[in-house]
N, C-alpha and C positions, 0 to 999 in steps of 0.2 A: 538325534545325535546326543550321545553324552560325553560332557567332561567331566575331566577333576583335577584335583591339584597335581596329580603327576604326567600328566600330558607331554609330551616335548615339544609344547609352544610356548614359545618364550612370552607369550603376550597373557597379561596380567589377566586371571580368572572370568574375572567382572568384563574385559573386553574380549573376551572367546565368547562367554556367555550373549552379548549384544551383536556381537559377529552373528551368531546363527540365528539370533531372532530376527535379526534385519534382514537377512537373507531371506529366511522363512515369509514374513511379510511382503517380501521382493518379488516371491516365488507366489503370494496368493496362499497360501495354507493359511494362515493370518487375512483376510478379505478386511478393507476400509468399516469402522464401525463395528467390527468384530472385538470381542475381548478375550486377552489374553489368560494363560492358565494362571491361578492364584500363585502368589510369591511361595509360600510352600510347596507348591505342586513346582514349580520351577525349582526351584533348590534340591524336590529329591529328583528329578530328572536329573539334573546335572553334576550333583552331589556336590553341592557347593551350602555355602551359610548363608541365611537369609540377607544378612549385610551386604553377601554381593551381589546375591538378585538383584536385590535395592539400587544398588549403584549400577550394573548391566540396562535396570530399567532406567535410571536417570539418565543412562548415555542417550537412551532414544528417544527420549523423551527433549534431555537439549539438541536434537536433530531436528526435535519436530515431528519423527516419525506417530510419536502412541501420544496420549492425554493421560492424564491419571482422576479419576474422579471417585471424590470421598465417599466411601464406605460403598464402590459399585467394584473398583477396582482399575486394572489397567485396560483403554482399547486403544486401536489402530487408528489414528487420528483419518475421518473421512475427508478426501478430498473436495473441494468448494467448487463450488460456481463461478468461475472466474470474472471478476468486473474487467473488459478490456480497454485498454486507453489505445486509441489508435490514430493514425495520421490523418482520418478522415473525419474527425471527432465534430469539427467545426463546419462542415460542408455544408454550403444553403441546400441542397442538396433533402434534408432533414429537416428545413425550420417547415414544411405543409403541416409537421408531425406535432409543431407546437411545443417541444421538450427540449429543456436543456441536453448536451452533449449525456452529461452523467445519469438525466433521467431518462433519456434514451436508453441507455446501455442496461438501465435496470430493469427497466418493463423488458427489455427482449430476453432478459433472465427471468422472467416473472418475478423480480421482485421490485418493492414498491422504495423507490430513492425520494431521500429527501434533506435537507442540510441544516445545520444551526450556527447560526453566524456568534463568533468569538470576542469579537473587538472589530472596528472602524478607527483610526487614527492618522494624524497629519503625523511626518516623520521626516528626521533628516536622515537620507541617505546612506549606506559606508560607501565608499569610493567605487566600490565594483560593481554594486546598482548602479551608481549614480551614472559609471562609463554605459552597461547595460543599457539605460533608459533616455541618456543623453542630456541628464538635468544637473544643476546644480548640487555640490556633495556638502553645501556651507548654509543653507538655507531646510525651511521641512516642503521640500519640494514635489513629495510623493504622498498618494494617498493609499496604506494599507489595509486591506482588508483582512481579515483570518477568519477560515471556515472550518467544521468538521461534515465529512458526507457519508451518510447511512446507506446501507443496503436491507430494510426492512431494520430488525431494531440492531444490526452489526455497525461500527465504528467502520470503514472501508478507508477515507485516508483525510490526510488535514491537507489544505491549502491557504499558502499564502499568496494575495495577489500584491504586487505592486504596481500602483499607474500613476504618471506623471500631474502632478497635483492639480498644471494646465489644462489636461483633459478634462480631468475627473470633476472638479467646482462647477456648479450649477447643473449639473449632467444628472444628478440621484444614484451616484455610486456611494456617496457618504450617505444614505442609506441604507438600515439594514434589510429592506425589502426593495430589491432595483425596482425602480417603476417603466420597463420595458418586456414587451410579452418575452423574446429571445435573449433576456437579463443582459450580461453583461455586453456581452459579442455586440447587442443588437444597438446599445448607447452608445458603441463608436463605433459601430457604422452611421449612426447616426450625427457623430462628430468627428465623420469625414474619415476615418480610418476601415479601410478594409482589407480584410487579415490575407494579405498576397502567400505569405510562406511562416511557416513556424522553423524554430530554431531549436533542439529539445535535448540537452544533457544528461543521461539517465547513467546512476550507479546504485550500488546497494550494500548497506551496510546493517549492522547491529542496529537495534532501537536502543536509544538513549533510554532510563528512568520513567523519564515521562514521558514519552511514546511507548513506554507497556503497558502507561498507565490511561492513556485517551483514546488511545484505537484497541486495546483492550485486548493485548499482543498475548498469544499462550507462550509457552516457553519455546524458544530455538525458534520460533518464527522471525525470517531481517525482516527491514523494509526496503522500497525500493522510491528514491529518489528522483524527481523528473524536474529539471529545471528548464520549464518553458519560455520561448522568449518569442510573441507576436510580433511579423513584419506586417507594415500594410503594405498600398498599392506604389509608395515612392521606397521601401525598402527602410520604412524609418521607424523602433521600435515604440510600441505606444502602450507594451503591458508586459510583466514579466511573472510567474508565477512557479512557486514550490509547491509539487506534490508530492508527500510524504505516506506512500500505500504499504498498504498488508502486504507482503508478498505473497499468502497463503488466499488470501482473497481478489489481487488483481493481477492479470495480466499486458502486456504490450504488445501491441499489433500495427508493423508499418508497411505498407506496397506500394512504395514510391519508385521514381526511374534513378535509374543511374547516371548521376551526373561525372 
């Protein structure tokens, strides 16, 4: 297809131009990992000025669709291996396996997961944990943890845990290395909580600054949000947790009943 400035499309050069590449890419003529024709070659296709090649390629580029990479050029950004966070994630079902939730899911991707812990601190609460958790919002009643989790050497997403300072003291969660084989899950079970049902708020938005800067976000990739909230066996919450993923690298998977 070729354009040019006298078209009777009202829509600006540079966005007819990203119309048809995206298409083209949609349709497969463009394959994942493929690269596109140099910025010249695209300008005399469609007789347009290198400036709005430029700009047609930064539209797909803030989509997500292509990468651009120095002095190779433009390609079709290839789709990932998706890490899946799913409703079954915690199931004893899994502990024969010996592997966290997250390094389960990596080995059955073939890749090899592993985490680096951020910070350990005692904290007080804001009010909407504090209801969340059931503890006081005027004391540092909570003990947080912050994690970052890899998928081989990729950034895949950050977690915050929060758990009730009551739990957590003498237990080895103020540790940066849990000292239980089934880490977290398996010290409260061990301290009488067993995870009856999860609670899981999932949205998605833009990455702030510094989430493009620690999960190590390309351009026009969101993230996706999950705020988890463990029940145990009396329905009483004993951990609360933010996961802040790729969207380009993780997926969500739920097959529960209908209540």
């Amino acid at each position: 297809m070729t354009l040019t400035d006298d078209s009777p499309d009202t829509r600006p050069l540079s966005q007819q131009i990203a119309d048809d590449l995206r298409e083209a890419i949609r349709d497969g003529v463009y394959e994942p990992g493929s690269q596109l024709p140099s910025q010249r070659a695209l300008a005399q296709r469609y007789g347009a000025a290198r400036n709005t090649v430029t700009e047609a390629l930064n539209i797909l580029s803030r989509e997500g669709l292509v990468t651009s990479q120095q002095g190779r050029g433009v390609f079709v950004r290839e789709k990932q291996t998706l890490i899946r966070l799913g409703n079954d994630r915690y199931s004893p079902k899994y502990r024969e396996m010996g592997l966290s939730p997250f390094l389960l899911e990596c080995a059955r991707q073939g890749k090899r997961g592993r985490f680096e812990v951020l910070g350990i601190e005692k904290i007080k609460p804001t009010q909407e944990l504090a209801k969340r958790l059931k503890v006081s919002p005027s004391t540092k009643s909570v003990l947080r943890r912050e994690n970052v989790f890899y998928a081989d050497d990729d950034p895949v997403y950050r977690v915050t845990t929060w758990i009730p300072l009551a739990i957590a003291r003498g237990s080895g969660l103020e540790q940066a290395e849990v000292p239980h084989q089934y880490g977290i899950h398996g010290v409260f079970e061990e301290k009488g909580h067993v995870m009856t049902r999860i609670d899981d708020e999932i949205s998605a938005r833009m990455p702030t600054p510094e989430e493009l800067s620690y999960l190590e976000l390309p351009e026009g990739v969101p993230v996706i949000e999950v705020l988890h909230t463990s029940l145990d066996q009396d329905g009483d919450p004993y951990e609360v947790t933010l996961f802040v993923m790729r969207a380009d690298m993780n997926g969500l998977r739920y097959n529960v009943p209908v209540e």
